[in-house]
C-alpha positions in Angstrom: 0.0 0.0 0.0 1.5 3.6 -1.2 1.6 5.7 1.9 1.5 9.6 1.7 2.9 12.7 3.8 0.9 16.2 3.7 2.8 18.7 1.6 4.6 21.1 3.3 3.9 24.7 2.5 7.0 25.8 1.3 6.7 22.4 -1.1 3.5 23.8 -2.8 5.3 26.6 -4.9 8.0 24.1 -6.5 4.9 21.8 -7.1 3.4 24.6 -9.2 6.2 25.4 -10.5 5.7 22.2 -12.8 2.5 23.9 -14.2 4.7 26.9 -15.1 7.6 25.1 -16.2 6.9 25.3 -20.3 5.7 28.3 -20.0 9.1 30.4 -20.1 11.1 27.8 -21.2 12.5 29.9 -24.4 14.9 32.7 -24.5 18.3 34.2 -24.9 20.9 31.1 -24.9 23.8 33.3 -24.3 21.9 34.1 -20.9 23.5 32.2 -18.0 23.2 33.5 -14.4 25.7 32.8 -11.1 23.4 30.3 -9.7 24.1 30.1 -6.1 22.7 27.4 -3.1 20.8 29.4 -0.9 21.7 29.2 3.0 23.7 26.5 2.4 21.1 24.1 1.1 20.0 22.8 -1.9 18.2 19.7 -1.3 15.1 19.6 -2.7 12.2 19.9 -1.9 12.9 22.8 -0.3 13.7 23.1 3.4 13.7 25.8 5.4 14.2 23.9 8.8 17.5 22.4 7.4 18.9 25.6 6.3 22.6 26.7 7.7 23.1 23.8 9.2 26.6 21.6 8.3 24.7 18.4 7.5 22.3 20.1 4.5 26.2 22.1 3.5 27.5 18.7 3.4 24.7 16.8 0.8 24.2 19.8 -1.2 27.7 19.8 -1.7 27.1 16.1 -2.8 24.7 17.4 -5.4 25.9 16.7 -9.3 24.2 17.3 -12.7 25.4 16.5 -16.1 28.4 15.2 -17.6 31.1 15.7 -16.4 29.7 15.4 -13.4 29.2 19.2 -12.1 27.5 20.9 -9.0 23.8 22.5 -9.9 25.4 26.1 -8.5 28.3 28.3 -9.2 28.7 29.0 -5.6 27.2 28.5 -1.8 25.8 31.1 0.2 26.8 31.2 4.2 25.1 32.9 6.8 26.8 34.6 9.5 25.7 35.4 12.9 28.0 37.3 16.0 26.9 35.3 19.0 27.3 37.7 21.5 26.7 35.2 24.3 29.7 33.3 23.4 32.1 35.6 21.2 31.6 33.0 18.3 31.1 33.6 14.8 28.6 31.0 13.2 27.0 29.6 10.6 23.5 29.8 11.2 20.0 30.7 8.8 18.8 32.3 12.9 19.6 32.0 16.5 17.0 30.1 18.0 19.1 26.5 17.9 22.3 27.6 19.2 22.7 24.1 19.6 22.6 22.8 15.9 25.3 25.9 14.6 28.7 25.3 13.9 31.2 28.0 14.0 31.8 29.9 10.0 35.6 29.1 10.0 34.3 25.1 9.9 32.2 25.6 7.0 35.3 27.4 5.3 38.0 24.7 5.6 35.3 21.6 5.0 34.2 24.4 1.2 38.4 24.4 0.9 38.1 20.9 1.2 35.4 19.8 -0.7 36.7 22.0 -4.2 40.6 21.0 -3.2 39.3 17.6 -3.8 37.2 18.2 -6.9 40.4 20.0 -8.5 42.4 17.0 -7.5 39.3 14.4 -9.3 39.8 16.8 -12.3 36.0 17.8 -12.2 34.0 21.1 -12.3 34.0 23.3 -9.7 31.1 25.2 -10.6 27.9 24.7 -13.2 28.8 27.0 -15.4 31.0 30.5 -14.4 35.2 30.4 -13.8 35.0 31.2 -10.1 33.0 29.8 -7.2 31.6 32.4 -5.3 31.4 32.5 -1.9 28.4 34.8 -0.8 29.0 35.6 2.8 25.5 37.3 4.6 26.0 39.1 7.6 23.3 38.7 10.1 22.5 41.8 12.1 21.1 39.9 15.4 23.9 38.4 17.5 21.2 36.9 20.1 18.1 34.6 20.3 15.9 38.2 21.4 17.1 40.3 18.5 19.9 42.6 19.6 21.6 44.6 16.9 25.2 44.7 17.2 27.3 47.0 19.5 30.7 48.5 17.9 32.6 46.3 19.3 30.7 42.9 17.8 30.6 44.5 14.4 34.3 44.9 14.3 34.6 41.2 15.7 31.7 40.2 13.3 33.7 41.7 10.2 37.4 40.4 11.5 36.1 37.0 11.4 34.4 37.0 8.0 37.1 38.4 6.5 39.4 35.6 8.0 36.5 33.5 5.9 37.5 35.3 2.8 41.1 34.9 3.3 41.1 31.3 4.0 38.7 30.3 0.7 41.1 32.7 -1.4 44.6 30.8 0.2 43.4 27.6 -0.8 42.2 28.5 -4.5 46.1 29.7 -5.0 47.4 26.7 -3.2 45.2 24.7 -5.5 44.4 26.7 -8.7 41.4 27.4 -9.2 39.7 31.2 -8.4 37.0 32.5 -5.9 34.6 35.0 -5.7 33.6 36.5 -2.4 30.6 38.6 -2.0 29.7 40.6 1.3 25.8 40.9 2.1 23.9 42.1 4.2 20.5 43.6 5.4 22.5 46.2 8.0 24.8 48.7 5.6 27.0 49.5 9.3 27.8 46.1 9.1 29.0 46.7 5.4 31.3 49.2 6.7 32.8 47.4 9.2 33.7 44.8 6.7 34.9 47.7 3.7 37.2 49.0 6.8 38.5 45.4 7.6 39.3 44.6 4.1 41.7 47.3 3.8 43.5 46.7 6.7 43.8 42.5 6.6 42.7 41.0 3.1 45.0 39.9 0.4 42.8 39.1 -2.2 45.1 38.8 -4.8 43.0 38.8 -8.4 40.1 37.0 -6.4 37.1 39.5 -7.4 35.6 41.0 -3.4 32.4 42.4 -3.5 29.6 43.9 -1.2 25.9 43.4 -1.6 23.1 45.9 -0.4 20.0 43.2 0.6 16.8 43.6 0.0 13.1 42.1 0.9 9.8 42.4 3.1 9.0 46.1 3.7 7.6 48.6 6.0 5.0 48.4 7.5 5.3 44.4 7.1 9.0 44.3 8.5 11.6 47.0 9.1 14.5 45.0 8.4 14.9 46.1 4.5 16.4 49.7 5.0 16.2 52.5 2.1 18.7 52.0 -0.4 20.3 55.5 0.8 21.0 54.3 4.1 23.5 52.6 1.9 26.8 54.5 1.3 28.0 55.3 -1.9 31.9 55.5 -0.8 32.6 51.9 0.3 32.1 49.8 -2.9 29.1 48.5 -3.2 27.9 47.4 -6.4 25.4 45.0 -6.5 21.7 44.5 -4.8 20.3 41.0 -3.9 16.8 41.5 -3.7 13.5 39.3 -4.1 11.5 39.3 -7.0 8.1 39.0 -5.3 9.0 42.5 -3.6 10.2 44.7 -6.2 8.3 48.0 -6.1 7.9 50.4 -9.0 11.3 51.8 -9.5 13.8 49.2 -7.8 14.9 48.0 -11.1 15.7 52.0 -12.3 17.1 52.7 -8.9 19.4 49.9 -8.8 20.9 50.7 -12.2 21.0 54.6 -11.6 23.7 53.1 -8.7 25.4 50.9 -11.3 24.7 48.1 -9.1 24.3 44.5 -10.7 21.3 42.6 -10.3 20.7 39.7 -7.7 17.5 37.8 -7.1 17.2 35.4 -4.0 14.2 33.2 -3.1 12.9 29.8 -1.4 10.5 28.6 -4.5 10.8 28.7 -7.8 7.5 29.8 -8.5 6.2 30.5 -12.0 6.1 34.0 -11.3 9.7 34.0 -9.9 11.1 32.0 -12.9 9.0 34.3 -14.9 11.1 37.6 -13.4 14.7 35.6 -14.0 13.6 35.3 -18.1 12.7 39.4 -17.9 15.3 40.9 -15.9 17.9 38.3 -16.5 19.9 39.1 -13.1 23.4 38.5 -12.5 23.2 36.0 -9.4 20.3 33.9 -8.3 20.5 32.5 -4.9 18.0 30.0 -5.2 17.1 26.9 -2.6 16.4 24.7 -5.8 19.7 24.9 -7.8 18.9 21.4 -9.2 15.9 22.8 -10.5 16.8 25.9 -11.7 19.6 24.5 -13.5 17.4 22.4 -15.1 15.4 25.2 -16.1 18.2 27.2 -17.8 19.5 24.2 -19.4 16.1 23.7 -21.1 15.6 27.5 -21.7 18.5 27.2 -23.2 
């Protein structure tokens, strides 16, 4: 006898996402976006309850498509938190399982790792682009209750993912291949701190470094996306992850008026989502189905 599970809600969009799938399956084939694993995970369906956490790192690192045999993304996003409690820097999607983190620098040397040994099998690094990109957010809580960051965190909290940077750019020299590292975050202070760390400690070598404004839910619904002029012009930023369900009449114009590249991120490749990839065509997508949006560009393409 065939058993059955309910479906989750944030299963119901990929579900419908099979309806939509034809639908904008046509376009420019020169067209290929930086796909990257959102949080960390890429196992489908989509999870959020597994997100930032090691194990889901580990099997979506496992994940292959084609031939030869090539990871569904062109790079991994890593959340960041400052737990103040402790004075540890971790990987972790919030702070309500303390427990189930692990700290960033662990993530880094098992990512080293994991590509070291994918040079050494002579297979792809990345689904399509030259460099993996390592797309670093910086959270602005640094406890379960919510508190922002004092001075003194941020400068801790930018020290150590700078040290992330570092590390993942040593061991692409040491092994030959190249890195991307891309700074984001929903707090611009926290951007800052980072622009004023880089200067002082990172040898990036030719390893592109970039910082990401972040965008999503707005007032009155959350406060947490700030006005893009909260963002400073002099520290480098120059490109916007932002979700396309929340665009509002004049994002797009605003963004380029910066000179800022395009980013989307999301959960669910919804129709409409997949719809707003084929008319904006931005530069990254962070994306919690990787499988499936690669599938989707391949057949687009």
């Amino acid at each position: 006898m065939t058993s059955f599970r309910p479906v989750k809600w944030w299963e119901i969009p990929a579900l419908l996402m099979l309806f939509g799938f034809g639908v904008a399956a046509c376009g420019d084939d020169t067209y290929q976006p930086r796909v990257i694993c959102h949080n960390a995970n890429c196992q489908e369906p989509a999870d959020p309850e597994n997100d930032s956490l090691m194990d889901s790192f580990e099997r979506s690192m496992d994940l292959e498509v084609g031939d030869p045999e090539a990871p569904p993304f062109d790079g991994v996003e890593i959340d960041t938190f400052w737990w103040a409690e402790s004075d540890r820097c971790l990987m972790a999607h919030d702070l309500d399982r303390p427990d189930d983190t692990v700290d960033a620098h662990e993530v880094i040397d098992h990512l080293n790792e994991r590509l070291e040994q994918r040079i050494d099998d002579e297979l792809p690094i990345t689904r399509y682009h030259d460099e993996f990109t390592v797309l670093i957010e910086l959270k602005d809580d640094v406890s379960e209750h919510g508190d922002s960051h004092s001075a003194g965190e941020r400068r801790l909290h930018a020290e150590c993912v700078v040290e992330m940077a570092q590390s993942a750019i040593d061991a692409a020299d040491a092994n030959g291949y190249s890195v991307e590292i891309i700074y984001m975050s929903f707090a611009p202070g926290l951007l800052v701190e980072v622009a004023e760390v880089m200067d002082d400690q990172l040898d990036a070598g030719d390893h592109p470094v970039r910082l990401s404004a972040l965008q999503g839910i707005r007032r009155p619904v959350s406060d947490r996306t700030l006005p893009l002029d909260e963002y400073p012009d002099d520290i480098g930023i120059d490109l916007v992850s932002t979700h396309p369900q929340w665009l509002a009449p004049g994002d797009l114009d605003a963004y380029a008026s910066r000179g800022w590249d395009l980013g989307f991120w999301s959960f669910n490749l919804t129709p409409d989502i997949l719809d707003a990839i084929r008319r904006y065509e931005p530069d990254y997508v962070t994306t919690s189905q990787a499988p499936s949006l690669a599938g989707w560009l391949d057949t687009r393409n």
